[in-house]
N, C-alpha and C positions, 0 to 999 in steps of 0.2 A: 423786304425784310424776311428772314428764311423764318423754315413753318417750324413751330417748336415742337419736338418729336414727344408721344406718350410713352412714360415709363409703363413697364408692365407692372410696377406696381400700383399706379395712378391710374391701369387699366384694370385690375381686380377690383380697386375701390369702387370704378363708374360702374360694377354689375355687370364684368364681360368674364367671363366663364374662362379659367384657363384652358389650356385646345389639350392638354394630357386627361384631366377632369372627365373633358367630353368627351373624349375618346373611346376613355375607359365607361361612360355610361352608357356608352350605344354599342358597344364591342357584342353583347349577347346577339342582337339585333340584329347585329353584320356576318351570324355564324352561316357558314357555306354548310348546304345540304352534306359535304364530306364530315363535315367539322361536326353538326349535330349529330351524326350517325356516331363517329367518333367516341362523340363524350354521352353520347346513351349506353355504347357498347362496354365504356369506363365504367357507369353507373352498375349497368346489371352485371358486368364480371365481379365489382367490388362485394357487390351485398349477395351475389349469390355463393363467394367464397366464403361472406362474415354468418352467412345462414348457415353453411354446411357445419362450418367448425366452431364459429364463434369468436373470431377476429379475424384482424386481416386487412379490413376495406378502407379504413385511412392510409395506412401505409402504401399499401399498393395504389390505392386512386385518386387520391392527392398527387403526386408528382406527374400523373399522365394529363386529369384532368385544367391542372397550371397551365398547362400549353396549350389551353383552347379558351379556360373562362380565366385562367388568373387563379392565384394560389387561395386567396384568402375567400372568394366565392365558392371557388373546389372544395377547401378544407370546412367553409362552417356549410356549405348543402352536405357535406357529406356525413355531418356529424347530427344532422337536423334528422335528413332521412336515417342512418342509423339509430337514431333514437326509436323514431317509430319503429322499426324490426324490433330491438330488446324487445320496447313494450310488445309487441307480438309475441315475442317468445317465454317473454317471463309470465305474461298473461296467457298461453298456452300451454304451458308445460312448467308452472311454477312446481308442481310436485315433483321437478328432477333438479328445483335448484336446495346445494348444500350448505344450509343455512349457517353451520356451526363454522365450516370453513369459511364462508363467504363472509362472517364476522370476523374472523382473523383477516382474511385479507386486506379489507376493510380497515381495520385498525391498524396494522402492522404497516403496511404503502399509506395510510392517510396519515400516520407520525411520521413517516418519510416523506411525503409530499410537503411537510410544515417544514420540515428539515432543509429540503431542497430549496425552498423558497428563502430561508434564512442564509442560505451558503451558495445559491446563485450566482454573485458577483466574483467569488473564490475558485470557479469551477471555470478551466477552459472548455468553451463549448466544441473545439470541434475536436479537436484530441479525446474529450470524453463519448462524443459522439461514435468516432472511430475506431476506439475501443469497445464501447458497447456492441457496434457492430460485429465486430469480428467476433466478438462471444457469442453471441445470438447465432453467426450462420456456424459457428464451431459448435454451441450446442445441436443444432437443428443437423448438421451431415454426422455427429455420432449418432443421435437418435436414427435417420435415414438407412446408416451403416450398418447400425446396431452393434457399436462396440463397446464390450463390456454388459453386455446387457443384464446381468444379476447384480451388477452395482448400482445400490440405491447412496444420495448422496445422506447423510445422516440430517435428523431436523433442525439442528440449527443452521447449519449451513443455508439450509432452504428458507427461515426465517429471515437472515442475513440478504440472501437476494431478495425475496419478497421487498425487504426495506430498502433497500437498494435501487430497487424497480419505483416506487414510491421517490426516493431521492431523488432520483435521473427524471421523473417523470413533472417531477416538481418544480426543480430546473431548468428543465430543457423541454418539457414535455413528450419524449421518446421514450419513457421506461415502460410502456406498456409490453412491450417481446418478457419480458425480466417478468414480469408479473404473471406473461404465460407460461413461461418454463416453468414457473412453484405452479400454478395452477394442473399443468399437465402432470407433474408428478403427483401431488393431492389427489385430482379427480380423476380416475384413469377412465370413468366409465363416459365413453363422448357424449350422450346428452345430459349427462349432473355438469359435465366437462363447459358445455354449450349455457343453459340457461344461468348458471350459477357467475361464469364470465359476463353472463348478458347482463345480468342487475349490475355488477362493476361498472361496463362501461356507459349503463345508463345513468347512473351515478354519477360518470365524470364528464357524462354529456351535458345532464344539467348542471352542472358546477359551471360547464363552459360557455352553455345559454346564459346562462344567470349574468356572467362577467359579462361578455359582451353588450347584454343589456343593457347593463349599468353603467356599463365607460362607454356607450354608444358607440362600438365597436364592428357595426353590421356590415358587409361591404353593399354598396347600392346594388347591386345585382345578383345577393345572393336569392331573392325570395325566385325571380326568374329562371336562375339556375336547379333550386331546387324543384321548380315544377318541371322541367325539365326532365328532370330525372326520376323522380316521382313513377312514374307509366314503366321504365325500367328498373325501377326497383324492386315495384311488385313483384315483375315478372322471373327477375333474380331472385324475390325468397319465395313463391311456388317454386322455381324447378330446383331450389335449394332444397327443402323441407321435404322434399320427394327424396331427391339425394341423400341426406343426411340418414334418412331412415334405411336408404337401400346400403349404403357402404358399412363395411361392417366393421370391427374394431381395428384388426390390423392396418388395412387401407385408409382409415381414419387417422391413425399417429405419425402414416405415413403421410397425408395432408396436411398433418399439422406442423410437420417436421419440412415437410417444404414449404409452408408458409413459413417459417422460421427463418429460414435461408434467406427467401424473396425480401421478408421484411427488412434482414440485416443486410442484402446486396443493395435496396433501391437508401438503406438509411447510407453507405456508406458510399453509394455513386455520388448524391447529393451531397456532403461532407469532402468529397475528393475531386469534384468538379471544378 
């Protein structure tokens, strides 16, 4: 009589681990000496650009570090460890954050964030994506270019994106670039510039710890990833904070205007991929 073969799903019920499952929980485990250096080198480039200027280190180090641990260990270590910087920063240098703006910000992208999330389903994500892009690296190369440079955009305009940045980010979770352009124009001076974005994004860090918690949302491997990274991150916000104080105003907008770019080239590789 032939042998009666196990469905794989009669093999999940008897308590056998699907082999992708396992895979994915020993993958840190299995990182090659290349592969660790790699995504250490990810970590400290990330947080030592998000020290200097004040963002930056998701966008740029999410899509490098996906190719070694996996997106969603990448993206929540990298949000875990940039938490800790903020609080460094905001608890170092709370006397350079602007309080009064840092409440508009706050309210103007958080009634857009409510926005986003209600208009969601209405919204093409990559078309909007791919547009966002291209505005971000077309602001960031005028800024680079400096053309026009006496033209300030008038306040609602800037209120208008501020909310916009809030929508997009609500949505899509990308409107952060949007939210740096009203920032950059508001705070021209780079450490009001620096701490005052720090409360922001610690703000949206806990927002995104909090969810995850709650919809049990962790990826098994991120607490490993983040110790990982951990030892390079320190060491990316020392040579940052050194940084940040030696560069001086101009070569600052100029870093922030090529993080502008960066951001909008790696948002729009992965959208056009």
């Amino acid at each position: 009589m032939p042998r009666a073969s196990v469905s794989p799903i009669r093999g999940a019920r008897a308590g056998r681990a699907p082999r992708l499952n396992k895979t994915r929980a020993i993958e840190i485990d299995r990182l090659t000496i290349e592969q660790f250096i790699f995504a250490g080198l990810v970590f400290f480039a990330a947080h030592l650009l998000s020290t200097i200027t004040g963002f930056g280190a998701n966008v740029v180090g999410v899509p490098l570090l996906a190719l070694v641990v996996g997106i969603d260990p990448g993206k929540q270590s990298l949000v875990v460890l940039g938490m800790l910087l903020y609080v460094y920063v905001v608890t170092r240098h709370h006397e350079r954050i602007a309080w009064r703006e840092l409440r508009t910000i706050a309210i103007v992208a958080g009634i857009g964030a409510v926005v986003g999330l209600l208009v969601v389903k209405f919204l093409p994500p990559r078309a909007s994506n791919v547009l966002l892009a291209l505005f971000v690296i077309g602001v960031g190369i005028r800024g680079l270019l400096d053309v026009a440079p006496n033209y300030k955009a008038p306040m609602w305009l800037g209120r208008i994106l501020l909310f916009l940045g809030g929508v997009v980010h609500g949505a899509l979770t990308t409107g952060g670039p949007l939210i740096v352009i009203y920032a950059r124009r508001m705070l021209p001076h780079k450490s009001v510039f620096r701490s005052t974005l720090a409360v922001m994004w610690l703000i949206l860090g806990t927002v995104l710890v909090v969810g995850w918690t709650l919809t049990n949302s962790w990826a098994p491997t991120t607490a490993r990833v983040t110790l990982i990274g951990m030892p390079f991150m320190i060491l990316g916000v020392i040579l940052g904070e050194v940084l940040h104080h030696r560069v001086d105003e101009k070569h600052f907008r100029t870093l922030v205007n090529l993080t502008l770019i960066a951001s909008g080239a790696v948002l729009l590789w992965q959208m056009l991929k």
